[in-house]
N, C-alpha and C positions, 0 to 999 in steps of 0.2 A: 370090496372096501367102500366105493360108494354107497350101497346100501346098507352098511353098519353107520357111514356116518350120515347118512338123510337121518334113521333111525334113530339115533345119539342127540340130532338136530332136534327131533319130533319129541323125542321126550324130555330135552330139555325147557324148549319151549312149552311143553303140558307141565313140568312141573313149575315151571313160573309162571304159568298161567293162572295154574292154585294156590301157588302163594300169594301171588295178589291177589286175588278172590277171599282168601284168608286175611288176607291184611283189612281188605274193605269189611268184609262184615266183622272184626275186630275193631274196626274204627266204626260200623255204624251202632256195635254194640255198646260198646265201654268209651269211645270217645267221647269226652265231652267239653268243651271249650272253657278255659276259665272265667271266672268273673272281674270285668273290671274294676281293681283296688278301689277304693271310695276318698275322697279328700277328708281327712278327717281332724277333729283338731289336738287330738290329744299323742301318748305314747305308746308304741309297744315295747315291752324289753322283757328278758328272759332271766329267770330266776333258775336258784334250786333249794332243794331241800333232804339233808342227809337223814334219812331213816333206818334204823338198825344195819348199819354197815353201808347201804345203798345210797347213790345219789339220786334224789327224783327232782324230776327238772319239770318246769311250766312256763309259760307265758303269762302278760298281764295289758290289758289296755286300760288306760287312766285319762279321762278325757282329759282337759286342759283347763286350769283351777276349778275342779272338784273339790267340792267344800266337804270338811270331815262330816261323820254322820251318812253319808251315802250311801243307798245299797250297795251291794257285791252279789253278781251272777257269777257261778262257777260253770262253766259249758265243757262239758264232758265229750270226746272223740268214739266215736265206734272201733271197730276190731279191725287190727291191722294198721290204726289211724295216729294221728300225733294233731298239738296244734295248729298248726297247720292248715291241712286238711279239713280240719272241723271248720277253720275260720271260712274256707274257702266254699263247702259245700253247705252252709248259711247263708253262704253270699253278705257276707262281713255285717249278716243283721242287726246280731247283738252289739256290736260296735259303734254301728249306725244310730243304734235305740240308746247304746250310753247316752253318744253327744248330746241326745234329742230331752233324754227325759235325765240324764247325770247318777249314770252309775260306773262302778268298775267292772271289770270280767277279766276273767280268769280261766287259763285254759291250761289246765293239767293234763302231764300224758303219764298214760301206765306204765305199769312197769313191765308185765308180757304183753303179748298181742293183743289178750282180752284183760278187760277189767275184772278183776275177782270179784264177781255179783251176785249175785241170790243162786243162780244156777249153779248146781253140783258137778256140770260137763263144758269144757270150752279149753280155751287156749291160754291156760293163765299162770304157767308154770315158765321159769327160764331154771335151766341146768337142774329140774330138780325141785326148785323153790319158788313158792307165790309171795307174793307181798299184801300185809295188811290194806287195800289200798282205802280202805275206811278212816283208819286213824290217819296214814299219810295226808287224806283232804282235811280231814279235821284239823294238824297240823300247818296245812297251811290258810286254812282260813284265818287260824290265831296269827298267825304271822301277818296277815294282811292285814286284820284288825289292827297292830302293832306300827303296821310300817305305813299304811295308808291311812289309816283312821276309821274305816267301815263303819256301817251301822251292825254288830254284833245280834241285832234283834232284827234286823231285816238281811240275813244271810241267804240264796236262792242256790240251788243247781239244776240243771238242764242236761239232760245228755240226749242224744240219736244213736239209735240201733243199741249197740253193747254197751254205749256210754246210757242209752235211757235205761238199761237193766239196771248200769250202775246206782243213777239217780233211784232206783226206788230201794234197791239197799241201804242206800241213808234216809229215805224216808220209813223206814221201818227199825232200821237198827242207833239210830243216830237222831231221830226227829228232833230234839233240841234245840240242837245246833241249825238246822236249814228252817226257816220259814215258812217254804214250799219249796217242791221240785218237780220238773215238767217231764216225764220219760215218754219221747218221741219213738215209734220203729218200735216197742218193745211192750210184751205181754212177760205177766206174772208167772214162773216156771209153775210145771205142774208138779203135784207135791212130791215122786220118786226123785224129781228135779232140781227140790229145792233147799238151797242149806243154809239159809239164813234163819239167826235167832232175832224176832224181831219185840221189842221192846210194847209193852202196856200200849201205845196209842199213838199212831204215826202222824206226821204233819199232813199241807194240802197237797192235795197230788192231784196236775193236769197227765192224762195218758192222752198222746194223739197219731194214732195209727190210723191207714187207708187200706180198704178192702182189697186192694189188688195188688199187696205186698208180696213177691214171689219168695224174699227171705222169712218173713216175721210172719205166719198164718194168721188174718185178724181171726177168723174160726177155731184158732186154736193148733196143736197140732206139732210135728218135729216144725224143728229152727232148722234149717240149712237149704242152699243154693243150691238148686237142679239134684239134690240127694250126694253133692258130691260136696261142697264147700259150707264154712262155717257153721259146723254142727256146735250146737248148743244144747241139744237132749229139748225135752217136750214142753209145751207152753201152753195155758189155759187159754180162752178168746179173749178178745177186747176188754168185749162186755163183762166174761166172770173177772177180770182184773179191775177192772173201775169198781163193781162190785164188790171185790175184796177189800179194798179200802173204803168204802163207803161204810160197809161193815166194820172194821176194825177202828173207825172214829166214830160208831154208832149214830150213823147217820142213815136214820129211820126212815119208810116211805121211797115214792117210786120219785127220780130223779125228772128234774123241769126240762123237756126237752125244746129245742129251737131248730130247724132246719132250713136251708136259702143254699140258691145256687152259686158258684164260683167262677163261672165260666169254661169254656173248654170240655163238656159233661160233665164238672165236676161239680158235687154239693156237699156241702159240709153241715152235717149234724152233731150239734153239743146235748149232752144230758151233763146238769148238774146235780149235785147233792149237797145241802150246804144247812150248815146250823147256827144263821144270822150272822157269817164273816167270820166266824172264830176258826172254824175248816173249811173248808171247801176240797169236793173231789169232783172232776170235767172229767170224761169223755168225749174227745174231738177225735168221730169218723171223718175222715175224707172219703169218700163216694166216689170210688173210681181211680185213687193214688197208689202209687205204688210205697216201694224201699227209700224215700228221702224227702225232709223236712221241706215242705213245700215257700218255695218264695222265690220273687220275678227276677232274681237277680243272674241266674244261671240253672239249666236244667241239670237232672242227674242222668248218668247212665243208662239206655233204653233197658241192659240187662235185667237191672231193677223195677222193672216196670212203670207204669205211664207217670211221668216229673209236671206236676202243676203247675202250672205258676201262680196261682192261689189258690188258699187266701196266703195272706201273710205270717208264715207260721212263727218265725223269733216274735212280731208283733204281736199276736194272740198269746204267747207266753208271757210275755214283760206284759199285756194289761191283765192276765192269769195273776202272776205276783206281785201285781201294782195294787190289786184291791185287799188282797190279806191283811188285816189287821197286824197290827208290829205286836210282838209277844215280850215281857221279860226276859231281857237277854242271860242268857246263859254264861257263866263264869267260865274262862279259858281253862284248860288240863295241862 
């Protein structure tokens, strides 16, 4: 008897030996400490909006007297994500950049896990059915214009990882409506990939992905984590995706390149393409970034590979959108 129970002893202790062993590199992988909320001066509050039978819900920050006329950033969440979330792994930038320069933003969540984006494969069905989420943002951009007063000619959206897929679905299918849109974490599917009908001539589009993204191949390549999580089916490189828009606003010639270090081994390379401010399309490498929007305010998940802390990626988008020419606003649907 004693030696069934030493034995009973020993294995108990070995298996809680590994689970905490399991718990620590769980926490050295995926933990990541939050970002301190920021003092800001304006609101947030939660809206919705009912689409073909469905509620879709968002958030809004409005700094504190916003004169009408103002841009509106829409910042789009990745897969699995909500408000939230997004606010939180920006490290509350874009909110930061209202106060500073006076815009609104706006944070929609999807309706499935992934956003319904140019790829043909993902997680974008619930019971059965996807949601338009094209016209859904469309729909609420008009409402923001209505209730807030927005500058209708200077409309932006933003996404990271699945939300930057989403971003470049409106910049192909919807360019009208958006100004520019910056898709962070995310390449153009490749073509068995991709089901988007995209209209005569898209808007400006920032892409800013880092070479040592273990989800989004900058090389191109399947979309998923370890071969095991968030398949998305195959995606072209960086490069042929900046490319393809560069292309499709026949924006002629090899793009202006700048390159300077970040610190921490990291350096950031822009190639532009641009036909005197009326388009513009950037390509922002990070040189050594992994899976998330680089800025000092909180790291991401080592799972995701190496977290920058610069440059400052929400800032490099807002002066991305800040140089775009305002266009002829578009009439509401």
């Amino acid at each position: 008897m004693k030696k069934i129970a030493r034995f009973l002893m020993f294995s108990l202790l070995g298996l809680l030996g590994l689970l905490a062993l399991l718990a620590g590199l769980l926490g050295y992988f995926v933990y990541t400490p939050e970002p301190e909320e920021p003092q800001l001066s304006g609101k947030l509050s939660e809206g919705s909006i009912e689409m073909a039978g469905l509620q879709r819900s968002y958030r809004t920050y409005v700094p504190k007297n916003l004169p009408k006329g103002a841009p509106l950033v829409l910042v789009l969440h990745g897969s699995g994500e909500g408000p939230q979330r997004i606010r939180v792994g920006t490290g509350y930038g874009f909110e930061r950049l209202a106060d500073e320069h006076g815009f609104a933003v706006a944070y929609p969540k999807s309706f499935a896990p992934d956003w319904n984006d140019c790829s043909s494969i993902g997680d974008n069905m619930v019971d059965g059915a996807s949601a338009d989420d094209t016209r859904f943002l469309a729909a609420l951009v008009d409402k923001l214009i209505a209730e807030i007063g927005v500058d209708p000619a200077r409309v932006f959206s933003a996404g990271v990882s699945n939300g930057g897929s989403m971003a470049m679905r409106l910049a192909l299918e919807d360019p009208t409506r958006y100004r520019a849109v910056a898709a962070v974490l995310a390449n153009v599917p490749a073509p068995q990939n991709f089901q988007c009908k995209p209209v005569a001539q898209t808007t400006s589009v920032m892409i800013m992905n880092g070479t040592k993204d273990p989800l989004v191949p900058y090389a191109g390549g399947k979309v998923s984590l370890f071969g095991l999580f968030f398949h998305s089916g195959e995606v072209v490189s960086s490069k042929a995706s900046a490319q393809y828009f560069a292309d499709r606003n026949a924006l002629a010639g090899a793009p202006v390149v700048s390159l300077a270090p970040a610190g921490e081994g990291i350096s950031v390379e822009q190639e532009r393409w641009s036909n005197g401010g009326r388009t513009d399309v950037d390509l922002v490498t990070i040189h050594g970034g992994g899976h998330g929007l680089p800025q000092a305010y909180s790291r991401r998940p080592r799972l995701l590979g190496p977290s920058p802390m610069a440059p400052d990626g929400p800032a490099m988008i807002w002066d991305f959108f800040a140089r775009q020419r305002p266009r002829i606003a578009p009439r509401p649907q």
